[in-house]
VMD Tcl script that draws the C-alpha trace (Angstrom):
set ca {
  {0.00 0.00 0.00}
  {1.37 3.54 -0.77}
  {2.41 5.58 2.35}
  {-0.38 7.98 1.78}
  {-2.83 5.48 0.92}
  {-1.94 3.63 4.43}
  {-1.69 7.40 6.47}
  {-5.43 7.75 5.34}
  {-6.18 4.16 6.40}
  {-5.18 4.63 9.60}
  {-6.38 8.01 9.85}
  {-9.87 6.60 9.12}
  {-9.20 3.99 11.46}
  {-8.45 6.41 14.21}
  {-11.86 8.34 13.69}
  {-13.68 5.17 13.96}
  {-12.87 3.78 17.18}
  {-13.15 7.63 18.37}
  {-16.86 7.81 17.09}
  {-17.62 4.81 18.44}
  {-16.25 5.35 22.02}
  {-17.79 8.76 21.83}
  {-21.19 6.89 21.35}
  {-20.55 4.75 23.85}
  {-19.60 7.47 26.32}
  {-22.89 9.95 24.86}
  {-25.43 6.08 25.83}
  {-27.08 7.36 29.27}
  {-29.89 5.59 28.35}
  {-28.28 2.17 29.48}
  {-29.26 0.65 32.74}
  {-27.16 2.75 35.56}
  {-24.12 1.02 36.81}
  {-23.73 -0.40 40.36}
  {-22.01 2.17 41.26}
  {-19.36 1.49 44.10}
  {-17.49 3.91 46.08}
  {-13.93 4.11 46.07}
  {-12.77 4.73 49.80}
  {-14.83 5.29 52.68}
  {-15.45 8.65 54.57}
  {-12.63 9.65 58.04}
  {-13.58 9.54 61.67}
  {-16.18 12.10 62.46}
  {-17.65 12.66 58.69}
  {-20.85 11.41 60.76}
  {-22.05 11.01 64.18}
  {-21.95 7.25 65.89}
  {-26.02 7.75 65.73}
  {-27.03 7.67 62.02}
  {-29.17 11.58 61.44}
  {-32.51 11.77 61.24}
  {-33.98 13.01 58.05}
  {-33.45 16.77 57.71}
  {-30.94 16.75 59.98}
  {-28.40 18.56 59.90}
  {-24.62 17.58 60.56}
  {-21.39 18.74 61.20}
  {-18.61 16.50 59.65}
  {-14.85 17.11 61.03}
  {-13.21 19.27 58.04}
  {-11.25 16.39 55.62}
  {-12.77 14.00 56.50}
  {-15.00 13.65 53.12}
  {-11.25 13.95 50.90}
  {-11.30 9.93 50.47}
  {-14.16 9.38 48.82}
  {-14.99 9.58 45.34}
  {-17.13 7.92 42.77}
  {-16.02 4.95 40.47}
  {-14.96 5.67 37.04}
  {-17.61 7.29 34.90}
  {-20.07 8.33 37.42}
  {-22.90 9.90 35.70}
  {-23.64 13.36 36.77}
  {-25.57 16.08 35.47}
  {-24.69 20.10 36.81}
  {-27.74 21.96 36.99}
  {-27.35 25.51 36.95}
  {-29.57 28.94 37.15}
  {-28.03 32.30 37.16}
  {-24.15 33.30 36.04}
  {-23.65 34.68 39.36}
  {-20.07 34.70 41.05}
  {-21.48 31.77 43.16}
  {-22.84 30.13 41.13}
  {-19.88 30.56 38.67}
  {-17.58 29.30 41.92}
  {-19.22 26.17 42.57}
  {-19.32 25.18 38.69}
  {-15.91 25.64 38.67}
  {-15.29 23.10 41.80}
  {-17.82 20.43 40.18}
  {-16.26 20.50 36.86}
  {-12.80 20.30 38.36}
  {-13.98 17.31 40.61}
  {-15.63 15.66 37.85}
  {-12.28 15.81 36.22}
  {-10.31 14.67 38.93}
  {-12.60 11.66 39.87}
  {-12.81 10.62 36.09}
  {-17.21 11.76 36.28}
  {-18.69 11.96 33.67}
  {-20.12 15.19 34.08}
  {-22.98 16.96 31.57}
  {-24.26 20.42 32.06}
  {-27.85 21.91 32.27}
  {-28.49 25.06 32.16}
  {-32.31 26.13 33.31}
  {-33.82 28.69 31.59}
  {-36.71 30.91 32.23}
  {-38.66 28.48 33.54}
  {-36.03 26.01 35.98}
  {-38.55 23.59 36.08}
  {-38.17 22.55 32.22}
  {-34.28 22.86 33.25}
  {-34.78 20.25 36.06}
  {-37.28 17.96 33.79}
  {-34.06 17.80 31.33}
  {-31.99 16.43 33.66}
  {-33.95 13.87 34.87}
  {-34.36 12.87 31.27}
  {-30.79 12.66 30.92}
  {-30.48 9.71 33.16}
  {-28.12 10.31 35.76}
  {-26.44 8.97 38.94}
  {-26.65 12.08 40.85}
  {-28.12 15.89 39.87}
  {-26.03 18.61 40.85}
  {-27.58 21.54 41.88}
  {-26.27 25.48 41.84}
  {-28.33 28.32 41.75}
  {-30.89 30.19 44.75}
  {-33.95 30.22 41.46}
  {-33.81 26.33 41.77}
  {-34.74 25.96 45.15}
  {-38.42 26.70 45.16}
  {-38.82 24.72 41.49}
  {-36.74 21.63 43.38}
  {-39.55 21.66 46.77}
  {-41.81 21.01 43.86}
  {-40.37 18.63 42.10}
  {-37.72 16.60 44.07}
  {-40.73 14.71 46.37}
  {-42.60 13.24 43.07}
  {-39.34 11.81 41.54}
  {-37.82 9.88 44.84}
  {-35.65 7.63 42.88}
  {-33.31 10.53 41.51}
  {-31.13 11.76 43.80}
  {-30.22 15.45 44.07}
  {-27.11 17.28 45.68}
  {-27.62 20.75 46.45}
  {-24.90 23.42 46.86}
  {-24.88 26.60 48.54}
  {-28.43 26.09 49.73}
  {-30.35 23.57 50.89}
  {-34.73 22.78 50.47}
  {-36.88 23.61 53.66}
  {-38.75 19.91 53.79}
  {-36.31 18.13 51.50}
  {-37.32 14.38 50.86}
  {-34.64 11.65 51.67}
  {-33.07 11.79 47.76}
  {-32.19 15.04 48.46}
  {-29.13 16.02 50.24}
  {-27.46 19.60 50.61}
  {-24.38 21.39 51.37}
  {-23.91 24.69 53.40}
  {-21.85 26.96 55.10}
  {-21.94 30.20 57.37}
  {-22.50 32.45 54.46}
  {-24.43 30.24 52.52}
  {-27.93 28.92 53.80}
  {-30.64 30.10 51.19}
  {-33.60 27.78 52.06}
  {-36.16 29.42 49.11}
  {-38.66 32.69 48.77}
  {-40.00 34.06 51.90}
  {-38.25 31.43 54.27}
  {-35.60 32.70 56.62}
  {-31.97 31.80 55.26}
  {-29.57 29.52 57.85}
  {-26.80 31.83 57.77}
  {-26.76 35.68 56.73}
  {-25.58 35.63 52.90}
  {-21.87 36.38 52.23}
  {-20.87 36.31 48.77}
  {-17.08 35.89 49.52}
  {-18.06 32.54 51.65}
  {-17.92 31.01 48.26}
  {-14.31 30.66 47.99}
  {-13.12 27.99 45.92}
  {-11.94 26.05 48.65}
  {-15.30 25.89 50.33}
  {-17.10 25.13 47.15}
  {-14.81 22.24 46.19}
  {-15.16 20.96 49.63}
  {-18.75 21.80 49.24}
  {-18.81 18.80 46.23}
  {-16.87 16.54 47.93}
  {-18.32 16.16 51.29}
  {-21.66 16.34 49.57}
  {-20.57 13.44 47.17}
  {-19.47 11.86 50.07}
  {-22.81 11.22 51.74}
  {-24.41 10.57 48.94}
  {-21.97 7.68 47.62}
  {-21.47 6.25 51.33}
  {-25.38 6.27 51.62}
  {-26.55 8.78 54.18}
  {-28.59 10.99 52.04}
  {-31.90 13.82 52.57}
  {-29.88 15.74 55.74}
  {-27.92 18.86 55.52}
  {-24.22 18.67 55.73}
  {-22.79 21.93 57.87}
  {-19.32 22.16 56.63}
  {-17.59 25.25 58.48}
}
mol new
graphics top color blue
foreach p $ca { graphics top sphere $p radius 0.5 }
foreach p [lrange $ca 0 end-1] q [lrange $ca 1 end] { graphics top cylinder $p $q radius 0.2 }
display resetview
């Protein structure tokens, strides 16, 4: 075979496999994998009592850091608002997703958040990732009629939240939706990027080791 002729073969080659691991990687529509923690959560992450639902707890700081999903975790970032918070704890998802080998997909809510939250379900995740203060309202709505999709909420946390929802907050961060009192006065620079990529992590934490629908109090 000529050298160009056998360049192009292989170069056609190449694109191949490509296409067909992107399609494999695009299939959520699969049945969900067992998914299986890698490494378990430090002394004090939670109390010797397991929390009542809507509780709220007060893990010792690190000890979420071993934890982390298996290899291609499936987990959709839901978003309203371009915010500097919100901004700061996309950031810290997408760099966890990339550290922990997620596979992470993005939703953006629109007008209505609702629709936005619909589209993720649809998407078939492990987990929804939630940032944003307009999705918490939508979320008390929706989250109780859809108890087999667990949701992660950052920043902010639902006032009755059903057990497949789980949240993470801070002093500075404690929005709990319209017209309800907020856990902690707001404070913009609590969202450093150290507190939001703890935020994900100790949040993922509880979620993969099982204790989910409390409120983790990470300060």
């Amino acid at each position: 075979m000529p050298p160009r002729a056998h360049l192009l073969a292989v170069a056609a080659a190449a694109s191949l496999v490509l296409g067909l691991a992107g399609c494999a990687s695009a299939d959520w529509k699969s049945p969900l994998p067992a998914t299986t923690p890698i490494g378990t959560p430090g002394a004090g992450f939670m109390p010797d009592i397991t929390p009542s639902p809507e509780a709220t707890v007060n893990p010792e700081v690190g000890s979420w850091a071993d934890v982390r999903p298996s290899p291609g975790y499936r987990v959709v970032l839901l978003t309203s608002g371009d915010d500097l918070t919100t901004q700061r704890l996309s950031t810290a998802v997408t760099e966890w997703a990339q550290a922990s080998d997620v596979d992470l997909r993005r939703v953006e809510a629109g007008s209505d958040p609702i629709d936005g939250i619909v589209e993720a379900m649809e998407m078939n995740p492990e987990l929804i990732v939630t940032a944003g203060e307009d999705l918490i309202d939508p979320l008390s709505t929706v989250t109780p009629n859809h108890l087999d999709v667990p949701f992660l909420v950052l920043g902010a946390e639902l006032a009755e939240p059903t057990y497949n929802v789980t949240a993470v907050e801070w002093s500075g961060a404690g929005f709990r939706g319209e017209g309800l009192g907020s856990a902690t006065v707001f404070d913009e620079s609590s969202f450093s990027p150290e507190r939001c990529a703890d935020a994900i992590r100790a949040g993922t934490a509880a979620v993969l080791s099982g204790t989910t629908g409390i409120v983790l109090w990470i300060d």
